[in-house]
Structure formats: C-alpha cells, structure tokens
C-alpha positions, -999 to +999 in steps of 0.1 A: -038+078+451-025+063+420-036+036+392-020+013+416-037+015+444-071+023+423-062-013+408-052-034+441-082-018+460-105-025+434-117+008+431-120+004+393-144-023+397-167-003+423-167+021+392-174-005+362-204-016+385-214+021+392-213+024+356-233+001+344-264+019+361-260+050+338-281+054+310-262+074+288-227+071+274-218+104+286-229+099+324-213+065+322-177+083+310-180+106+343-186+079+367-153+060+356-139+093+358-149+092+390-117+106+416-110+110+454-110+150+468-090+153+495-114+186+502-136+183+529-163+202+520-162+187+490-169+156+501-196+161+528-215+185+496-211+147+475-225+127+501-253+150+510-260+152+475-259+114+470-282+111+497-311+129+481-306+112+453-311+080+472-346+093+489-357+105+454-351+070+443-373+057+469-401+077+460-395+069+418-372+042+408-379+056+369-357+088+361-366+104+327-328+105+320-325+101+280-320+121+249-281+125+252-274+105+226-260+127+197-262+156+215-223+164+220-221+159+183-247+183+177-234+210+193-198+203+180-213+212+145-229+245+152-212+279+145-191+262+113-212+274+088-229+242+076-270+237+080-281+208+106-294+178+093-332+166+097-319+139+117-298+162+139-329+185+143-352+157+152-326+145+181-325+181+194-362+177+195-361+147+213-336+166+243-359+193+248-383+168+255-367+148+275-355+178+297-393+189+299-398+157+316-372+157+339-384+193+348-417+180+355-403+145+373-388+170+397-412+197+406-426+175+435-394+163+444-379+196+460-393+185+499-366+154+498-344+167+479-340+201+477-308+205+460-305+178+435-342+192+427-331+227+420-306+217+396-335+213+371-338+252+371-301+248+349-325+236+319-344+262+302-374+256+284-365+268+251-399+261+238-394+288+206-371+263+199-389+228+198-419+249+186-403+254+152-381+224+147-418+205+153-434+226+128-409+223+102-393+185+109-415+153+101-403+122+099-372+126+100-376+154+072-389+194+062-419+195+057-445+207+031-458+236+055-422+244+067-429+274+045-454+287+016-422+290-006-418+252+000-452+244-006-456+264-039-426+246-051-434+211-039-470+218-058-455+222-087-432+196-085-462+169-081-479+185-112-447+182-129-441+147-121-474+137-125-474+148-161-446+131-170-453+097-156-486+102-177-466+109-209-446+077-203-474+057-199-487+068-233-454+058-248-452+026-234-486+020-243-483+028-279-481+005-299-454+025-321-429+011-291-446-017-285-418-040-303-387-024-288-394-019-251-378-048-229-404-043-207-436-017-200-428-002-166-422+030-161-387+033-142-367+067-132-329+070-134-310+099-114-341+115-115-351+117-147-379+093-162-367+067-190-383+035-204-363+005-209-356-009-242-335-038-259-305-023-269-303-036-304-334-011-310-313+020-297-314+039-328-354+032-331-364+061-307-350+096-305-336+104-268-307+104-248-296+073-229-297+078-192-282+042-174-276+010-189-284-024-172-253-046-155-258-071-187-262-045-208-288-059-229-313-033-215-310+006-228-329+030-202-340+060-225-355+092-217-374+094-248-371+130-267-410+137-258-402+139-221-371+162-225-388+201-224-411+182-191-380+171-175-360+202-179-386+220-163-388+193-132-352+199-132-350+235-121-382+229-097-359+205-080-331+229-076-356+251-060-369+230-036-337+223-029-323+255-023-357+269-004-350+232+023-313+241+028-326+278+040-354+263+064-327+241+076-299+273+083-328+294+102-337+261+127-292+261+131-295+295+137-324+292+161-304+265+180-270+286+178-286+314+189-297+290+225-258+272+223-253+280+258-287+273+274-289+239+255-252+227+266-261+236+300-291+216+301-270+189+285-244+192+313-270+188+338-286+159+321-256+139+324-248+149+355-279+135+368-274+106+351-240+105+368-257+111+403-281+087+400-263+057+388-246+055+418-277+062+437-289+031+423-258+014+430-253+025+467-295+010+473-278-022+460-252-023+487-272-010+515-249+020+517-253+044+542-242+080+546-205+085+571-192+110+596-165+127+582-130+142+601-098+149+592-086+134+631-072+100+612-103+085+628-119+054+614-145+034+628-168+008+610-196-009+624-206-037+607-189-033+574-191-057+548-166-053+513-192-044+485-176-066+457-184-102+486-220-099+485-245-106+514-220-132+525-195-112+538-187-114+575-190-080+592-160-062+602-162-039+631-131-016+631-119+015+652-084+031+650-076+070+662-072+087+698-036+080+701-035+049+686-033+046+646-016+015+633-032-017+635-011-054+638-037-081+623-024-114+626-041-148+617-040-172+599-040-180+561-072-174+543-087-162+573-097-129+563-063-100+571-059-090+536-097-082+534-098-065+564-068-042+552-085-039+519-120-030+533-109+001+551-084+010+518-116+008+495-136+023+514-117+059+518-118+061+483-153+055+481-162+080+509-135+106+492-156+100+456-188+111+474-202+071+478-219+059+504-203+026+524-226-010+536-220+001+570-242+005+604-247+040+615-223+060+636-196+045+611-165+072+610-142+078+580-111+100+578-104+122+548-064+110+537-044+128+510-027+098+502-036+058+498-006+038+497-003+000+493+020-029+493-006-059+490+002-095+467+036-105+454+039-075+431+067-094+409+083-073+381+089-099+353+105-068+334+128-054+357+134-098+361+131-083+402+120-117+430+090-110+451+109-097+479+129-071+460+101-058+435+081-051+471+111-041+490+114-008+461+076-003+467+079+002+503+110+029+494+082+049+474+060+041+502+086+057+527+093+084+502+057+094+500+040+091+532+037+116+559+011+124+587-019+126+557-012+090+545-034+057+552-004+031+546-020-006+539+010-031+539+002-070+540+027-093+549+059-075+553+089-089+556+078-122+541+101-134+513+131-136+530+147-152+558+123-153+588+146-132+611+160-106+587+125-101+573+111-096+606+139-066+618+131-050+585+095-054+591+097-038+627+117-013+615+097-005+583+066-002+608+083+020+631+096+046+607+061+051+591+046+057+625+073+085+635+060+102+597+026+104+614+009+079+587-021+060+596-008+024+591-029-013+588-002-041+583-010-080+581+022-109+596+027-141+606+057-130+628+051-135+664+079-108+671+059-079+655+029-089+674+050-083+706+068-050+689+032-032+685+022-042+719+047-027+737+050+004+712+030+037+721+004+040+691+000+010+681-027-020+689-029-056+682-055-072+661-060-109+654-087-127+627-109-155+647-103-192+642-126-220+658-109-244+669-141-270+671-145-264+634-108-260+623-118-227+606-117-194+604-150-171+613-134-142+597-140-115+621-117-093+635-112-089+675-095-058+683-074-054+711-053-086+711-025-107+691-033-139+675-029-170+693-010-198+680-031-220+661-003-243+645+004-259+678-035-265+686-045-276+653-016-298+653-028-312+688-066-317+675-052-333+644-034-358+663+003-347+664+018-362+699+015-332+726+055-341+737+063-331+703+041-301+704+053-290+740+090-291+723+081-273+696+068-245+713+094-242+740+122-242+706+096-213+699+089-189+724+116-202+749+090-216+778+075-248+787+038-254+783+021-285+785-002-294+758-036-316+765-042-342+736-082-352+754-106-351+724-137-343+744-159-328+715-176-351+695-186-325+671-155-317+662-142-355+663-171-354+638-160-325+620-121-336+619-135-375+604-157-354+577-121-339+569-105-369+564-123-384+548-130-355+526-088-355+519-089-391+514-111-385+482-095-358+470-064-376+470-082-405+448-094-380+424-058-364+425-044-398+420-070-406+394-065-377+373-021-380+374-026-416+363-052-407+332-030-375+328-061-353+336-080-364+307-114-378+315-138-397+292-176-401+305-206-424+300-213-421+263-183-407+247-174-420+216-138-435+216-111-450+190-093-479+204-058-485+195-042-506+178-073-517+164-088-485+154-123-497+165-150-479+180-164-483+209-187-465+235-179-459+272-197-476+300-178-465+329-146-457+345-118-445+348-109-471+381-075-458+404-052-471+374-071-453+347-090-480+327-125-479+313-151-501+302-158-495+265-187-514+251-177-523+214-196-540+192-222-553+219-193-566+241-180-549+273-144-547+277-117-529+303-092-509+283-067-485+294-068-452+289-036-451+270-054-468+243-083-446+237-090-416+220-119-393+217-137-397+188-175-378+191-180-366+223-213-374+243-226-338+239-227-342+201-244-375+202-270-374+222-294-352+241-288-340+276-318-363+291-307-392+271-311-429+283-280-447+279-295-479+291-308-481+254-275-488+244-254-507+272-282-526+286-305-553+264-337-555+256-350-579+282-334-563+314-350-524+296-387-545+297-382-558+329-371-520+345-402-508+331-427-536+347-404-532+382-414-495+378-446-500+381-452-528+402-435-556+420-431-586+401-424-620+423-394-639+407-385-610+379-347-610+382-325-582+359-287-594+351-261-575+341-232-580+323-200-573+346 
C-alpha cells in the first residue's frame, strides 16, 4: 500500500473529504494521516468505534469539539523557564472549558456508546487550575485583584498619574507658557508626560526633551516641574512590573505542574475530533459497518463508489471459496475500471476503520498488500511508451505479491500487438494466481475470457450493455463473459449482416448468421435521436474548424478589418463562419477573418439586457409592445434581412 495506489484509488481524496469535517487543525492533520492496518483486531476495534460515534451523532449532530487551537504551542513553551503570556493563559482557560463540556456532552451518552463515551474519563478536571487563571486573567490581562501586592502598587500608580496629569494641566494653562506651546493637550511619550511646544522656544522652559515630531517643528518636553513626579512613577512601574511577571510564573507553574493531565486531555480532544469527522462523513455516504475475514473473501451488496454520488449504479460483487480472480470484460466506458476500483478503495477504507455505502451482509477481506496497474502510467522521464512504463509496474507487481495481495490490473496486455499482448496477459494472470493473490483484471481480449473459464479459480465477469438503448447499464453480472457487442451494434446500426457474418467467422472461426429485422421502434427511435444528435455535433465541429474555435455572440463589440470600423454582432457564425455585424445602423455579413473582438458583451451590457433596443427600430419595438398585449388586425413587424 503505497502513494501509488493511495493516489490511483483515490484514497487521498476519501481523506481531503474526511477532512474537511474536522474542526480543528490538529484532528484534521490525523485524518490525512489516516493509514490501512493489516491487524485484524485492529480493524474490527475501528469500526466498532466508528460505529458509536455514528449513533452518538444521531442523537446530537453538535460536538463541543473546540479549544485546540494554540494549545500544542502552549505546551511546547512550558518547562523553558520563560512566564506564559495573558493570551496563552486565557486560551488554556478556554481548553478546560471546552473539555468540561465535552465531559458533560458525554455523560448521557455512555448507553450508545459506551466506549467512545469513556474516553472522556482521559480529561481531568483540573479545576485548581482554571480557578486561578480566571481569578488572575481579565481581558486578555492580570488583573488588579491578582494579588494585594498588585493592587497596592497599581493604587499608587493611579495617584501618581493622576497628579501629574494635574500638574500639566496647570502648566499648559498658565499663561507663563501660554506663547510657546504648539498646542494645549496633554500628550505622554515612552511613558513619561511632556507638553508640546514650537521648537524655536526650546530654550524658554527648563526640561529635558523626550520625542520630537516627524517635521520637527514640534519639541515634546517634560517640563523640569514634573521630573521628581515622574521619577517616582518610574520605579512604581518597575514594580508592577516585576510583581505581574511573578503572578504570571506561579499560573506556568500551576499549568507545568498538570503537563501531563492537560496533554492527555488535548490528545483526546483531537482524537475525537478525528473520530468524529469521519462519523459525519460515513452519515454522508450511507456507510454501513462490514464483516471482516482474513479468507480473501469479498462480497458487496449494493455498493456504490463514494466519490459518484447518489448516481452511482450498484455493484453487487462476490469472489472467495475457491474462486479468487475475477475476468470483467465490456465494453468502453461501460463501467470495468470502476468496478476494479470500487473493491481497491474500499479495502483501504475498511483497513482505516471506515465504514463502506454498502447493503448489509457485505464481506471484506483484510490484505497486506494493494497493488495496481490502472491508466497509461507513461514515464515522460524515464522517455518509457505506455506499454513499457506498465510492463515494469507489473514486474514490481510480480515481485511483490503473494497469497496476502489484492492485485487490481486493468487492461493488460493492451499496448502492443493484439496477439503478443494477449499471451503475456494470460500468462501474467496465471502466475499471480499460482502466488495465491486475490486478482480483479479488466480486457477486451476474447482469448482471456475463454482462458479464465476453463482455468480452476478463476470466474468470468461481463459489464451490461442494452442493446435497445445502445448503452451501457453499468452493472456487473457475475458468472459469464461478455458478449460481443461490436458485431450487434454494428447490425442495429445498419452494417450489412453478410459483412457481419464474415467478420465474425474471420473472428472466432464459425459461421453464424446475423438477423438485420429492426422490430423495435423504440430503439429505431433511439438510434434516429442518435443521428441526428451526430449530425449536429458534426455542424458545430465543422463550425468551430472553420471560425478556428473562436466564437463571437449577439452583442459583442467587433473591429472590422481593413476598415477599422466598429460594428455590433447580430448573429452568426453560419457553416462558413460569417456574421452579421450591424455597423452604423446597417446590417452586413462579414467573415470572421475580418473581425476582431473589441468589448465583449459582458462589459457592455447587463445580463438581462434587450438587444432589440439596438438591432431592431423604433416602430417594429412599439408595435412588439402593443402585440404583447393584444391582438392588433393589420399590425405587421418587418425586419431587416
């Protein structure tokens, strides 16, 4: 099970969408995470555990799974020696509290699930804890009651402050100042109180200058008055300082001295984040619990590929008791690679503890290895063709495999010439059954179809095609090779039944006679739909090559060469490519070789807009209206061709 196979599976994708459920950037990092156990026990433990997870969500949609963010920070900065921060403090805070209420979200849940429930008992309370961070945080900072040290210094700070502002409001009131202050406000630079005046007065007051403005016509001066005042605000700073970096080193030691309770209850915070994103994901899908074996057993019963939606066509599947490797054949686009795909996915999803969108009584086997050879696989660096770059994947495949190995290969053989590719093919598929692998493989080849029907093991399996319809259903009948549908499409379609009844003797070396009655008139229906929907395509194809693919609609703006004039299109293009272009009030039919896009229709005008306003006059817009609303005997509407 390698990045490969993860990749060509899809697996990844299963986990992006798994992710996107998680809450938490840490629960979303452990569901990509997310890898097969080839452990048995393992597994059934995941499911089981998935699947109380599931009923809780059907009781409460709304898990109380927050507070994570931060938190492995946090607890990288402890035991260094450095204080917390507020801010660090307050999202602590905010863990404990969410952990309180997932403790209380799952204290009724322990009758459905009483596993996933008991995992709360990991989280301690800690309320010591949250007690004293709540006392001494506010806002996002310590606060005045933290302690009575604090409070007796933050007292005297206020009185402190409080005097000087009323000192500098007596100075900028006096009129001894009056004439050199560049403005009366009272202003404080790094902390210290000034008052701002023009510089060219410097030497007026006695002080020390503090700041300077960006012009520099403005001196901020902390006036010699205020000097003892600030000195003493000074030191009362320092100690406030000094007394909030202790309150902050005895909440770190509080939370140090809790390390291990708090990580734990952060571990199991994510992983319930973990478990129940994909317990949301696996309600999306319908998923149900599987049987579990290690017999290279499989059976699904009405499956349906997660990433195809409600759309997808069930696929009902069985392989083990003596026979375990699978021949699909069908036709193009009719649904083999899926199939092979489907049962691929899904053993990594039931190995990773998911759920699958099956019925009940599905069956999955435990494999220790998923190896694929699905799509062209080209090596552009190794400059290796198709057939080469998947000829040395299936030598790592036959390397690797053995009687622990589910061994998806889709089309092999192809790439080569028809009867060389089929011998290797057979062969290929008969040495990976004598190493004991469980083995799905898509063909087109006729030959293997007969190979795996006489070969012990093995069992034929064909995709549905209706022939009334022409297409295929996409379900897969077990038990039986794929007819030919070439010849009896080709008979339907008209082909000659002589030439058919040749072409199938040249094929499998017997005569057959071919019927050419077209009794159905639904599919006579069905088969004139078709033509007629390849006769337009072919116009459109034919429209597109002769206006080389560029289109201009009703409205566009256009510059017509050589005359560099501007004109409007009316319509077009016709099955040589030209348009009319309405220029200057007269309509005219102009190749498309000879315009250009000037504005585009989008930029012009709104999406609702009425072009009549500008390719049709006056007159015929009146008459519209009054036809609109009535009938009008003799009212006639020309237009301009």
């Amino acid at each position: 099970m390698n990045h490969q196979t993860f990749e060509v599976l899809e697996f990844n994708r299963i986990k992006e969408m798994i992710a996107s459920y998680a809450l938490t950037g840490e629960g979303k990092k452990q569901v990509l995470n997310l890898f097969p156990s080839i452990n048995k026990k393992q597994v059934q433990s995941w499911q089981d555990e998935l699947s109380e997870a599931v009923a809780i969500l059907k009781i409460s949609s709304s898990v109380p799974v927050h507070g994570l963010e931060g938190m492995e920070q946090i607890l990288k900065g402890v035991n260094k020696g450095v204080a917390l921060k507020p801010e660090q403090l307050s999202k602590l805070l905010h863990f404990l509290d969410c952990s309180a209420k997932m403790r209380r979200f799952m204290k009724d849940k322990e009758f459905v699930a009483p596993n996933v429930a008991s995992y709360i008992h990991s989280i301690s309370e800690l309320p010591n804890v949250a007690i004293e961070i709540q006392r001494c945080i506010r806002n996002g900072m310590i606060d005045d009651y933290a302690s009575k040290e604090l409070l007796k210094v933050r007292k005297q700070k206020t009185i402190l402050e409080e005097r000087l502002k009323e000192k500098v409001s007596q100075i900028l009131k006096s009129s001894k100042y009056k004439a050199y202050l560049q403005e009366a406000v009272v202003s404080q630079r790094d902390g210290r109180f000034v008052i701002p005046i023009k510089k060219e007065y410097r030497n007026k007051i006695k002080g020390n200058v503090i700041d300077t403005s960006s012009s520099g016509s403005t001196i901020f001066l902390e006036p010699e008055e205020l000097a003892l005042g600030q000195e003493q605000l000074y030191w009362v700073l320092l100690e406030e300082e000094q007394e909030v970096e202790k309150i902050l080193f005895y909440l770190t030691g509080l939370v140090e001295s809790h390390e291990g309770e708090i990580r734990l209850a952060m571990e199991t915070m994510i992983h319930y984040d973990f478990l129940f994103a994909k317990a949301k994901y696996i309600r999306v899908i319908d998923g149900l619990p599987v049987e579990i074996n290690e017999d290279h057993h499989i059976q699904l019963i009405n499956a349906k590929h997660p990433l195809l939606g409600a759309n997808a066509v069930p696929l009902n599947i069985e392989l083990g008791n003596g026979c375990h490797a699978l021949v699909i054949t069908g036709p193009n686009t009719g649904g083999k690679t899926v199939t092979i795909k489907t049962v691929g996915l899904f053993t990594l999803m039931v190995q990773s503890g998911l759920h699958l969108p099956v019925a009940e009584g599905s069956k999955m086997s435990i494999f220790h290895k998923v190896l694929v050879d699905i799509g062209d696989g080209q090596s552009i660096e190794q400059n290796l063709s198709t057939f080469s770059s998947r000829i040395v994947n299936i030598v790592e495949i036959l390397k690797e495999s053995n009687d622990r190995t589910l061994v998806l290969l889709d089309e092999l053989g192809s790439g080569t010439d028809p009867s060389e590719g089929m011998g290797l093919a057979t062969a290929i598929l008969e040495q990976l059954y004598l190493k004991g692998c469980t083995l799905l493989t898509t063909t087109h080849y006729n030959e293997i179809k007969e190979f795996a029907y006489h070969h012990e093991g093995f069992i034929n399996g064909s995709m549905e095609f209706d022939l009334d319809t022409l297409r295929p259903t996409y379900r897969l009948q077990i038990g039986k090779g794929g007819e030919s549908q070439a010849f009896a499409i080709a008979l339907k379609l008209g082909l000659h039944p002589k030439i058919i009844e040749k072409a199938h003797f040249i094929t499998y070396k017997e005569n057959k006679q071919y019927d050419n009655s077209v009794t159905d008139s639904r599919l006579q229906q069905e088969l004139d739909k078709q033509i007629i929907i390849n006769r337009h395509q072919n116009r459109i194809k034919k429209v597109k090559e002769v206006t080389n693919s560029h289109y201009f609609s009703m409205g566009d703006n256009v510059i017509v060469s050589p005359s560099k004039e501007i004109g409007i299109v009316y319509m077009g293009p016709d099955s040589v490519g030209n348009y009319i272009v309405q220029i200057k009030g007269e309509k005219h039919e102009i190749n498309h070789k000879r315009l250009k896009l000037y504005i585009s229709k989008q930029e012009l005008y709104p999406e609702d807009y009425d072009f009549d306003i500008i390719f049709d006059s006056k007159d015929n817009r009146k008459k519209k209206k009054q036809m609109g609303k009535k009938y009008v005997e003799g009212l006639t509407i020309k237009h301009d061709e």
